[in-house]
C-alpha positions as a Markdown table, in Angstrom:
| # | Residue | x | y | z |
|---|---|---|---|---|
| 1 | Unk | 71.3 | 75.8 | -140.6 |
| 2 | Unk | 74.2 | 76.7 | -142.9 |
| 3 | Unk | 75.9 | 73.6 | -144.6 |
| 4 | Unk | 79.2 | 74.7 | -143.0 |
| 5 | Unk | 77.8 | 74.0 | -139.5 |
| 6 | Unk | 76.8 | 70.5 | -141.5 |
| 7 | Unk | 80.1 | 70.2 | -142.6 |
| 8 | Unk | 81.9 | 71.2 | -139.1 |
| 9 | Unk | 79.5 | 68.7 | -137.6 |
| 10 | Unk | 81.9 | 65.8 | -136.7 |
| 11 | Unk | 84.3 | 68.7 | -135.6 |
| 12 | Unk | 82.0 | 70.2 | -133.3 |
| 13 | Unk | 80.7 | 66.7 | -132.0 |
| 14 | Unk | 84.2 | 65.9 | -131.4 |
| 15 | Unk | 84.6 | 69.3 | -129.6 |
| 16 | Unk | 81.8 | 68.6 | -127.7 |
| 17 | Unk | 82.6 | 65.2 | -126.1 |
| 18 | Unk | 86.3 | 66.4 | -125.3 |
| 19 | Unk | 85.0 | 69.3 | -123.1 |
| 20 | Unk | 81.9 | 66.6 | -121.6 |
| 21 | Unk | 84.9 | 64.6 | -120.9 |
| 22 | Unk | 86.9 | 67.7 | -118.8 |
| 23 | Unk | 83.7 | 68.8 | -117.1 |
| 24 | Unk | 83.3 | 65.3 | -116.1 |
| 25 | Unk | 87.4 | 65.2 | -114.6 |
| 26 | Unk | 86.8 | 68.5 | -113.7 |
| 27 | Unk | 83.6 | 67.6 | -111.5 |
| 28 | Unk | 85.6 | 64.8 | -110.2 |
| 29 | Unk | 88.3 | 66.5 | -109.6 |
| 30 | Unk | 85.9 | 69.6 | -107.3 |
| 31 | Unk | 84.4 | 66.2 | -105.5 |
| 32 | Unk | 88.0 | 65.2 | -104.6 |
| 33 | Unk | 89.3 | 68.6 | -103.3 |
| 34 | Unk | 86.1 | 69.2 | -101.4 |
| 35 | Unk | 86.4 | 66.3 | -99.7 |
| 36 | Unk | 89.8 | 66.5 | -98.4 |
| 37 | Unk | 89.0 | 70.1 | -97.9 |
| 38 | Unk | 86.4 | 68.9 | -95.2 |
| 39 | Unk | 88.8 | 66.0 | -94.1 |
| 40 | Unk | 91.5 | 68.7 | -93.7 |
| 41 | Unk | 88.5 | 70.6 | -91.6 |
| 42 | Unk | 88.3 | 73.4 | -94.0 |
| 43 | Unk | 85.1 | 75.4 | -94.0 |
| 44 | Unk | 82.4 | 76.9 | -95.9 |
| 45 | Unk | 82.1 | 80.9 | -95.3 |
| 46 | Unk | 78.7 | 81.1 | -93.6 |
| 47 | Unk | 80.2 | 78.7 | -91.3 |
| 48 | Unk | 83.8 | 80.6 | -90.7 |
| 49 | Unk | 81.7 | 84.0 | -90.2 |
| 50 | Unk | 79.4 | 82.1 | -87.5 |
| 51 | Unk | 82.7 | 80.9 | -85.5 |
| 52 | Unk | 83.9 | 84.7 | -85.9 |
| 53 | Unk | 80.9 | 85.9 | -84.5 |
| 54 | Unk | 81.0 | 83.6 | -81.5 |
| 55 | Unk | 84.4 | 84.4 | -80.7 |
| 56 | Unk | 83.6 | 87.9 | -80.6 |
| 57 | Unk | 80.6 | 87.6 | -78.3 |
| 58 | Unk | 82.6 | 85.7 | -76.5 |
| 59 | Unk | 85.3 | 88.4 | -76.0 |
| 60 | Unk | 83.0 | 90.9 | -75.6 |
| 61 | Unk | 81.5 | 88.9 | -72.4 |
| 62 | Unk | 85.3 | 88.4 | -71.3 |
| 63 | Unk | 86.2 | 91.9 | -71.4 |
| 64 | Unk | 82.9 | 92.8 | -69.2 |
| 65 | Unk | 84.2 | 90.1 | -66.9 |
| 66 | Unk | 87.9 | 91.4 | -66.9 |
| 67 | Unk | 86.3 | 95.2 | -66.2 |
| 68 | Unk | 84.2 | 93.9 | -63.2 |
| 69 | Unk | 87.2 | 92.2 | -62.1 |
| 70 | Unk | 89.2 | 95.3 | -62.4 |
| 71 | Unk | 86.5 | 97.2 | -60.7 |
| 72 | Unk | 86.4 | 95.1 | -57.7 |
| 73 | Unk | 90.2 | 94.9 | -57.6 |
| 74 | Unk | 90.3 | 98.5 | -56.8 |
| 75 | Unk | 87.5 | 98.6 | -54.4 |
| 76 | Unk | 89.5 | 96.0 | -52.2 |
| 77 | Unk | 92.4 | 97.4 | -52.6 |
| 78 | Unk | 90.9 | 100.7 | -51.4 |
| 79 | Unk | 89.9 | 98.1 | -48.3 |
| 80 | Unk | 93.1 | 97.1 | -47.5 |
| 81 | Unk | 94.2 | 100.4 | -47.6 |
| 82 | Unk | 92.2 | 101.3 | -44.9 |
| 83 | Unk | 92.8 | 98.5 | -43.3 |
| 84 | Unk | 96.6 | 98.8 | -43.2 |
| 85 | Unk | 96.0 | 102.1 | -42.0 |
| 86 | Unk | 94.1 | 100.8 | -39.0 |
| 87 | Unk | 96.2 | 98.0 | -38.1 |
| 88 | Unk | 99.2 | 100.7 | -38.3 |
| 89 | Unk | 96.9 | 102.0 | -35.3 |
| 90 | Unk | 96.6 | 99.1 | -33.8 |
| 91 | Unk | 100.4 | 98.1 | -33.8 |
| 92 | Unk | 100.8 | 101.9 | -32.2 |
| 93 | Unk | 99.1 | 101.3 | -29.8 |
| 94 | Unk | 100.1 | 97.5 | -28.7 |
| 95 | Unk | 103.4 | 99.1 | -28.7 |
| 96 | Unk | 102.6 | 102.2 | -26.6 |
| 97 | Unk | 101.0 | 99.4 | -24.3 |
| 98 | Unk | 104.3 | 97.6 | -24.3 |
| 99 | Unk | 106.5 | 100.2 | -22.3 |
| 100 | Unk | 102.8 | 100.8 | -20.0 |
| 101 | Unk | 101.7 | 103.3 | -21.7 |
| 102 | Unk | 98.2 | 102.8 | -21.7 |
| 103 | Unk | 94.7 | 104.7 | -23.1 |
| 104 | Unk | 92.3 | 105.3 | -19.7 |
| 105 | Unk | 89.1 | 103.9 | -21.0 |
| 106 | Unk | 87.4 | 105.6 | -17.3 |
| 107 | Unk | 88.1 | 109.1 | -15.8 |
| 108 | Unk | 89.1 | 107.2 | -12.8 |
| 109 | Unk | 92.1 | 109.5 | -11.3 |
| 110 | Unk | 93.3 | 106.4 | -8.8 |
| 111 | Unk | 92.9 | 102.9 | -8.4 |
| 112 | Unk | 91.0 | 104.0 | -5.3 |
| 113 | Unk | 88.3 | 106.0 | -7.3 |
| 114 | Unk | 88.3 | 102.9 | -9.4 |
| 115 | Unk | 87.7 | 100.8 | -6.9 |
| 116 | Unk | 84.9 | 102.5 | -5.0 |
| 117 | Unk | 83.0 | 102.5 | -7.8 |
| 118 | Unk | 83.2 | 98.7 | -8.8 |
| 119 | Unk | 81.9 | 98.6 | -4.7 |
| 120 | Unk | 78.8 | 101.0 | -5.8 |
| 121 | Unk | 78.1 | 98.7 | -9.2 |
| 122 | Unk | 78.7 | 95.6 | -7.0 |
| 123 | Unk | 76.1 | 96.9 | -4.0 |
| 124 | Unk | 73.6 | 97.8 | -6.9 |
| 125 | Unk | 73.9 | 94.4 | -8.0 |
| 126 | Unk | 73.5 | 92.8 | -4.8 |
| 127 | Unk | 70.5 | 94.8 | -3.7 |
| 128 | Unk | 68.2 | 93.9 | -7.4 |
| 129 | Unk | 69.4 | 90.0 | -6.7 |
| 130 | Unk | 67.9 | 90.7 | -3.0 |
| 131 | Unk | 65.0 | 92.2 | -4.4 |
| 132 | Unk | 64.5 | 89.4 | -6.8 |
| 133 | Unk | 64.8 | 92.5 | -9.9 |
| 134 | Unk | 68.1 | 91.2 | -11.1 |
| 135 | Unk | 66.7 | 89.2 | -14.3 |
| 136 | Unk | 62.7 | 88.8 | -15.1 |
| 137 | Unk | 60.8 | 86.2 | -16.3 |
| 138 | Unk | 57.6 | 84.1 | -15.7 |
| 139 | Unk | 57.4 | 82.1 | -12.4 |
| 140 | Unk | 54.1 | 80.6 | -12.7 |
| 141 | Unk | 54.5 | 78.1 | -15.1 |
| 142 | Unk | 52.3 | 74.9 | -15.8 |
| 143 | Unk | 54.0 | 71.9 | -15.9 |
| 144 | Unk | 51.2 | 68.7 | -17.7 |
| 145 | Unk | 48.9 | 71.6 | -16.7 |
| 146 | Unk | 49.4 | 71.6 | -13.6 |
| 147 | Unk | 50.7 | 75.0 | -11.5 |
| 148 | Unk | 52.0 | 72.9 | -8.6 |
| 149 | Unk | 54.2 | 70.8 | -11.1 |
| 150 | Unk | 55.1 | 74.0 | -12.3 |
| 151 | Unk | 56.6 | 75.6 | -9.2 |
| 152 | Unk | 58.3 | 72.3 | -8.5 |
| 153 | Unk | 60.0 | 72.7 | -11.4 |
| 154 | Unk | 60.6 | 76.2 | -11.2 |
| 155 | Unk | 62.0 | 75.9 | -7.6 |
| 156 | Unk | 64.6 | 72.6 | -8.8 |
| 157 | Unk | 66.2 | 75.3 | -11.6 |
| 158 | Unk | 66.5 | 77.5 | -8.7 |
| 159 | Unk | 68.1 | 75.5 | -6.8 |
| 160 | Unk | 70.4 | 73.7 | -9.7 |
| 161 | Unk | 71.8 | 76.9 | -10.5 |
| 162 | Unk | 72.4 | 77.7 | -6.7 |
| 163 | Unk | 71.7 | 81.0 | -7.0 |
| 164 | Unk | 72.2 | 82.4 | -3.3 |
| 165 | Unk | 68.9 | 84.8 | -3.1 |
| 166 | Unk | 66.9 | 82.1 | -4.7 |
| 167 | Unk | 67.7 | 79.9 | -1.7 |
| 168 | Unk | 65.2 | 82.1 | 0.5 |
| 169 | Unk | 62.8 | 82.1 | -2.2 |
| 170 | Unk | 63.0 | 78.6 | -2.6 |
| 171 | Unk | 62.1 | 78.1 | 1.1 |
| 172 | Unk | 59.2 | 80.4 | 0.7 |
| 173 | Unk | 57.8 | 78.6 | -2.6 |
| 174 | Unk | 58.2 | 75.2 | -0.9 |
| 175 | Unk | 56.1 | 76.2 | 1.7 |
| 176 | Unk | 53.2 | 77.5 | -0.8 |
């Protein structure tokens, strides 16, 4: 060690317990600033470059959403063209039907073709009631395992509906 540095001893002590002294206020002052910096809600960069990321996942998912929604929007709207179109139809034809104009729905020429048929359809019906074909089902039915119960009860929802060919069956199943 040269003698100077001897000699500059006091110097450089002096030195060096001023700048202890400013690292200390300088430390102090970091502490001070870093706190109000999280008081203030100021935060570190990992943590700022986390939130950035979220937001943008979260965008991204928005933006899927709002191209679904898009997506969607023009497949109803699509419907609703379609459906104006048919209700444009529609109110045609209620109007046509306004001034009488009607759509046959039979090849019926007169009401007299009309109504000669309805007789046919209503002598078909008559005949399968009379023939007992007009609706099928079980008529032998157990009731607390017993057939007799059974007919009873099938003859009393016979009868409770009044059905008028079922009144001559009911007199021939109540004499069974």
């Amino acid at each position: 060690m040269p003698i100077r540095d001897y000699l500059n001893g006091p110097k450089y002590k002096a030195r060096a317990t001023q700048l202890d002294e400013e690292l200390t206020r300088l430390q102090a002052k970091h502490a001070a600033l870093q706190e109000q910096a999280r008081q203030c809600g100021a935060l570190d960069l990992l943590a700022v470059r986390e939130l950035v990321e979220q937001a943008n996942a979260q965008l991204t998912s928005v933006n899927t959403e709002i191209a679904a929604a898009k997506h969607r929007q023009e497949e109803l709207n699509a419907q609703i063209k379609g459906l104006r179109s048919e209700v444009l139809v529609l109110e045609e034809a209620v109007l046509l039907e306004s001034f009488a104009l009607y759509t046959p729905k039979f090849s019926f020429t007169t009401s007299q073709h009309y109504k000669a048929a309805l007789d046919k359809i209503r002598d078909r019906q008559k005949a399968l009631i009379k023939t007992g074909q007009a609706a099928t089902g079980s008529t032998t039915w157990t009731v607390n395992g017993k057939a007799a119960e059974g007919r009873k009860m099938y003859i009393a929802i016979l009868a409770a509906y009044g059905i008028a060919w079922c009144r001559g069956w009911v007199n021939l199943l109540a004499a069974a």
